[in-house]
Every structure is written in C-alpha cells, then in structure tokens.
C-alpha positions as CSV (number, residue, x, y, z in Angstrom):
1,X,2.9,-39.2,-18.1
2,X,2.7,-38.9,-14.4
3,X,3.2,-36.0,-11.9
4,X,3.3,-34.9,-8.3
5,X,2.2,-32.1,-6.0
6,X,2.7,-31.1,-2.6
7,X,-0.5,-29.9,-1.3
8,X,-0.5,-27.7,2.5
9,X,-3.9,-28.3,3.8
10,X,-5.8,-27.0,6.9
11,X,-8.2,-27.9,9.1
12,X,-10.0,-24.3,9.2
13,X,-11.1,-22.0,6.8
14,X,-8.8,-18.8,6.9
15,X,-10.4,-15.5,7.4
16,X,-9.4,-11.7,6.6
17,X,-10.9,-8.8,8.3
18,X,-8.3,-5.3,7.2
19,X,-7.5,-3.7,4.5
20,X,-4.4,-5.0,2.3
21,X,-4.8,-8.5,4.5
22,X,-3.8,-11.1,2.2
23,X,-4.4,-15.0,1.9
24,X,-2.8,-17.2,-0.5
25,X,-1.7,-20.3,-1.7
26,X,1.6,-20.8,-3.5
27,X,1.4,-23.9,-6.1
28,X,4.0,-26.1,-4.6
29,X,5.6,-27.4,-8.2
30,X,6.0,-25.8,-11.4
31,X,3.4,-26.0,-13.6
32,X,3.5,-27.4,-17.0
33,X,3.0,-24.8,-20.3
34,X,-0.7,-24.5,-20.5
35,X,-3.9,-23.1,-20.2
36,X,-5.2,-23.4,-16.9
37,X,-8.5,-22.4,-14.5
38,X,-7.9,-21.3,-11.5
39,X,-10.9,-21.8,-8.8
40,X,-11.3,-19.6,-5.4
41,X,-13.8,-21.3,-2.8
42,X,-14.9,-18.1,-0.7
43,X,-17.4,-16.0,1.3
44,X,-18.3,-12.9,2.3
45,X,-19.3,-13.3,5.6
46,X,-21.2,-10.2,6.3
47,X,-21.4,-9.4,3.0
48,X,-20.1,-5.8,2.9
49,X,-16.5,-6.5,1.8
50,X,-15.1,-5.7,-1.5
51,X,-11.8,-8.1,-2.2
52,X,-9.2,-9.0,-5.3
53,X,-8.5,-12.3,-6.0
54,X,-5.3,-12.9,-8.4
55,X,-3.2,-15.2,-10.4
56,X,0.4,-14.0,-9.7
57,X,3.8,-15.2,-11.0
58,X,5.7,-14.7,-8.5
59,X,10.2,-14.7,-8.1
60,X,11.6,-14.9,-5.1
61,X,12.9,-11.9,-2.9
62,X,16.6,-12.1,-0.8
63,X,17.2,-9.7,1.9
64,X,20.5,-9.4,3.8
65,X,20.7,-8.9,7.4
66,X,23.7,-8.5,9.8
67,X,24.7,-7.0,12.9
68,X,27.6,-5.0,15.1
69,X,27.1,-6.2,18.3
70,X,29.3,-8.4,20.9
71,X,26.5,-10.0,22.9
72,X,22.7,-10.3,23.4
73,X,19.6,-11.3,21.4
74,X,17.3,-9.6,18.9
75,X,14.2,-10.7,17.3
76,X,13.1,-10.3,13.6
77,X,9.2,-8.8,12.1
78,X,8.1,-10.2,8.6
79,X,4.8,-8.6,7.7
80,X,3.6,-8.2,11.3
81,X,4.9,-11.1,12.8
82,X,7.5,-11.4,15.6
83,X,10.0,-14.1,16.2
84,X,11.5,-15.3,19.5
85,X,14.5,-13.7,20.8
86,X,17.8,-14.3,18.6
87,X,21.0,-14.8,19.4
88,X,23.2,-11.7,17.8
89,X,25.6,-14.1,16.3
90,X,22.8,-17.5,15.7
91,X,23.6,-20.0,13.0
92,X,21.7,-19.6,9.5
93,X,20.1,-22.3,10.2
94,X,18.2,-21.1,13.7
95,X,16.9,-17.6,12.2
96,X,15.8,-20.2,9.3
97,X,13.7,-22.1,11.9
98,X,12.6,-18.8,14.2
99,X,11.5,-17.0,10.7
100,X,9.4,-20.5,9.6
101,X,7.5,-20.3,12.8
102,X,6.1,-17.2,12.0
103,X,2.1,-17.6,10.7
104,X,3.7,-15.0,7.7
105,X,6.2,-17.5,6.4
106,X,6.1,-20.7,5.0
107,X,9.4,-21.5,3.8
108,X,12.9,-19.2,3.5
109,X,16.4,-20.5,2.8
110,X,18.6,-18.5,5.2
111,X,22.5,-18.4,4.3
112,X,25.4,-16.4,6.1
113,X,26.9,-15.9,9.7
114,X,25.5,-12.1,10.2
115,X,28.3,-10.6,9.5
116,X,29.1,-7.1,7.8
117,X,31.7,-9.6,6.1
118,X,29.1,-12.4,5.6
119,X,25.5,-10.9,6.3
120,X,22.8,-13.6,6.3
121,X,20.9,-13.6,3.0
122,X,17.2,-14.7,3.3
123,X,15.7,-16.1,0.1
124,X,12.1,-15.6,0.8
125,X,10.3,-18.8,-1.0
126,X,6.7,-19.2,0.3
127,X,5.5,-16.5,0.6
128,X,7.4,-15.5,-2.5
129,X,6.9,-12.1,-4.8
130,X,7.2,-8.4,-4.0
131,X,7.0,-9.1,-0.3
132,X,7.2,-6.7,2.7
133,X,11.0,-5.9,4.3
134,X,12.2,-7.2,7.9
135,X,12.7,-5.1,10.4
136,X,14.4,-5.8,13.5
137,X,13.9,-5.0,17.9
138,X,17.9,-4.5,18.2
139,X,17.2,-3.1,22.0
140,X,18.2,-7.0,24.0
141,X,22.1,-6.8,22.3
142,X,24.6,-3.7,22.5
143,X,25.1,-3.3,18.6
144,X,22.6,-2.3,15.9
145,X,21.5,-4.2,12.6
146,X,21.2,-3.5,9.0
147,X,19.0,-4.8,6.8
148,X,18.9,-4.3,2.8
149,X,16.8,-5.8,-0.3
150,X,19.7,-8.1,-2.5
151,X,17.2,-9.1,-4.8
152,X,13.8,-7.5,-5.1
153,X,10.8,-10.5,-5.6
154,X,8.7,-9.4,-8.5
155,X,4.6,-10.5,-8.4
156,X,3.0,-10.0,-11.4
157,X,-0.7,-10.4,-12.2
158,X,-1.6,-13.0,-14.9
159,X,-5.3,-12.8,-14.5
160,X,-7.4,-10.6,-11.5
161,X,-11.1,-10.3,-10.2
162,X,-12.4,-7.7,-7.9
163,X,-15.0,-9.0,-5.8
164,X,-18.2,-7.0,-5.0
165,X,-21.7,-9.2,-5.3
166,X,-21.2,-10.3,-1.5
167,X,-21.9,-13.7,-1.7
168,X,-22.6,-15.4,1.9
169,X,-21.8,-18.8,0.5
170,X,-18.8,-21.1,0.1
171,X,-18.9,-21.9,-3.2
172,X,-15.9,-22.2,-6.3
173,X,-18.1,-19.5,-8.2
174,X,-15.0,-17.3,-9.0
175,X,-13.1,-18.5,-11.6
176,X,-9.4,-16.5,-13.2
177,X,-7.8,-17.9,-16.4
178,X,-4.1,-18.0,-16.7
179,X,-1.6,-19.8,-19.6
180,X,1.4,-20.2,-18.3
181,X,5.0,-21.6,-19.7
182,X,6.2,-23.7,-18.1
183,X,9.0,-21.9,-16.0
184,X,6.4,-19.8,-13.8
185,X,6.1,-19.9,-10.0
186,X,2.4,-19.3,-9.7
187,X,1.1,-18.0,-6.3
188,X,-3.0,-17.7,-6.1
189,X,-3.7,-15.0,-3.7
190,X,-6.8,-13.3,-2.2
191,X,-6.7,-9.9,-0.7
192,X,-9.2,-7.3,1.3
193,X,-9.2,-4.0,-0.5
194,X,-12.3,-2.3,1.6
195,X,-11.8,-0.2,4.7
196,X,-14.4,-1.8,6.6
197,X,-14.9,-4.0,8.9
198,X,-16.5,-7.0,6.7
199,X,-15.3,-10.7,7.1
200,X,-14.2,-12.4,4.2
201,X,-13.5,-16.6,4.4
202,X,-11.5,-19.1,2.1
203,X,-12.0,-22.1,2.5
204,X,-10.0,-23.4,-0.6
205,X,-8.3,-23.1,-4.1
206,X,-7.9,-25.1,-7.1
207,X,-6.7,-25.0,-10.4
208,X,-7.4,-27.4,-13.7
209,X,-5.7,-27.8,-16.7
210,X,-7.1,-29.2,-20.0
211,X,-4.8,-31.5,-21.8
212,X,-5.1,-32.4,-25.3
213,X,-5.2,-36.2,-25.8
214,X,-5.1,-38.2,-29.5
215,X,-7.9,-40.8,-29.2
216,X,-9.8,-42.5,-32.2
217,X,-8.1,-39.9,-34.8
218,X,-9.1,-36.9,-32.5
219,X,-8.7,-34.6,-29.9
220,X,-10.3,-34.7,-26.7
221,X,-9.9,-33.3,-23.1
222,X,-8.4,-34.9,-20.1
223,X,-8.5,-32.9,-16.6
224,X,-6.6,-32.5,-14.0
225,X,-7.8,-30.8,-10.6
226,X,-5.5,-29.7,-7.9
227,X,-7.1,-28.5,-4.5
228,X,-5.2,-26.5,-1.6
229,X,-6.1,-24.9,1.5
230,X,-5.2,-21.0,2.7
231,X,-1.4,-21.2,3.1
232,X,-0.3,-21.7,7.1
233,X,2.5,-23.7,8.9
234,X,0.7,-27.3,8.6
235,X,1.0,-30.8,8.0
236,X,1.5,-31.6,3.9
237,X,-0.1,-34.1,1.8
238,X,2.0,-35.9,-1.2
239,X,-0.6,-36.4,-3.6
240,X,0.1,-38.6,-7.2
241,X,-1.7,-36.8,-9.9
242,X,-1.9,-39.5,-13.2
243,X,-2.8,-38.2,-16.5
C-alpha cells in the first residue's frame, strides 16, 4: 500500500507575538482511520508566553459576497489582511487569485459573478474551520456590498495542550494524540492565549501513525512520519510516503 502527501514548507520559522494570533498547518490529504501522534516543534522565545496547541477537524466555511454598484474597485480583509483594489464586477476567478495572495489564505475556491442574482460564494479551504468573516473598503466604487456566512466552517478539538513551562528550545517535546476516521480534515494549529508581549516560534509539525502489520504470525508496528512547516503562500513538495 502506498500513499502521497503534499507538504507546504518554508524557509523560516513562523513567529506569533498577540493574543488570539494563530499558526497552523492544515494536513494536505485525508488521513486514513487511525490512531495517530501529532508533534509541535516550538519555542518560547522570551519565555513568558502562555499558548494552545490543537488537533482540530476542521469543515470548510462559504461566504457570499456581492455588490450594487455600476463602476469602480473595492478591496476585500480576511483576518487582517487586505487585498489589492477589485474590480466591482471581477471574474471569480481574479478575487480567487487577489484572496490567495493574502499571508491569511492558502487556498479558496471562489464561484459567482457578484451579483445579488449570482453573489460570489467563497469556499474557504486552507485555512479551513470556524474562520473569521470578510469585510470589505466599498469607498473606490459608487455602490455598497453585502456579505453573509452560507455555510458556517465548524473546528472542533480532537486533542489540546496549553503551554506554560517556557521552553527556550526548538524541540518536538509536545506531543497531542488524535484517532481519526478516515473522513476528517485535520488542521494542527498553534495559538497565543497571553496578553503579553512574549514571542513564541514554530519551526515545524509532524504527525505519525502506527500501522499494524502481520509478520511471522504476529503483530508489529510500521511508522510513518509526515513533517510540515507553519502554513504560508510557498513553494510545495510532493513527497511519496511507502508503507
């Protein structure tokens, strides 16, 4: 039996500094029924943060989006990030691209003309789950938008650690367990619950999976381990994964 993952790496650790600030890392395939571990490489650079780290299963969210107006441009915010001006009546497929530039957003499917008639639906993928609603800076065309939640994205918890022993060092100490069935989208997130000011790095996640092989009469373990980097825009990696 063989399988394949999509791994998006980067160069460069990511880093967190606010409250609610989230990193993650959003398994590129579904995963097969199992138990599985789930490994977060991280640091607490001035070791006075406090932070969550989470297995999620995660559905996607679709928002709708269209417009009144004759002429001009707007531009679109997803979680705090703002993208290039808009055409008011833009094909699908360009407030696809402007929303996949955004350091927020990985990957959304974007249908619809922006019309009352036929708003634009945006199926929000990667990042996927419960995730923050667009707004919009309507003030560059003569009309206004509206914007409404189709389909709310559900993240739900499957294992969770809250993070307080402010280790300096990079190392895969942390460790969440998860079974999963097969059908799950599984999203492994870190987030910065403190108020302060304190740094906290990740500089990688993994997950492994114990398989049950027959050999000689018996069972025995095979392994399987999967590595990603903090999820940005970035060059992917097809890895072959044989087991």
């Amino acid at each position: 039996m063989s399988t394949s993952d999509t791994l998006a790496l980067n160069d460069v650790a990511a880093e967190i500094d606010a409250q609610n600030e989230k990193v993650w890392w959003q398994i590129p395939t579904t995963l097969e029924a199992g138990s599985y571990s789930f490994f977060y490489w991280t640091a607490d650079v001035d070791q006075t943060a406090t932070y969550d780290l989470r297995v999620n299963d995660v559905t996607d969210e679709v928002q709708s989006l269209h417009n009144t107006s004759t002429t001009g441009t707007f531009t679109i915010t997803f979680d705090g990030a703002v993208t290039n001006a808009i055409a008011y009546n833009a094909a699908n497929t360009t407030v696809e691209t402007e929303l996949e530039a955004l350091a927020t957003v990985n990957d959304v499917g974007v249908t619809g003309a922006g019309t009352s008639g036929d708003p634009w639906k945006i199926t929000f993928a990667d990042p996927s789950g419960d995730v923050p609603q667009i707004t919009t800076d309507d003030t560059g065309m003569d009309g206004t938008s509206t914007i409404a939640t189709d389909t709310a994205g559900t993240t739900t918890a499957l294992d969770s650690l809250t993070v307080t022993d402010n280790s300096p060092l990079y190392t895969p100490s942390y460790e969440l367990l998860a079974t999963v069935d097969g059908t799950q989208k599984i999203q492994m997130e870190v987030e910065k619950t403190d108020t302060g000011s304190g740094r906290v790095r990740v500089d990688k996640f993994e997950y492994e999976v114990n398989l049950p092989v027959l050999h000689g009469g018996s069972n025995v373990s095979a392994e399987i381990l999967v590595t990603g980097a903090p999820s940005t825009n970035g060059d992917d990696l097809q890895v072959t994964l044989w087991y």
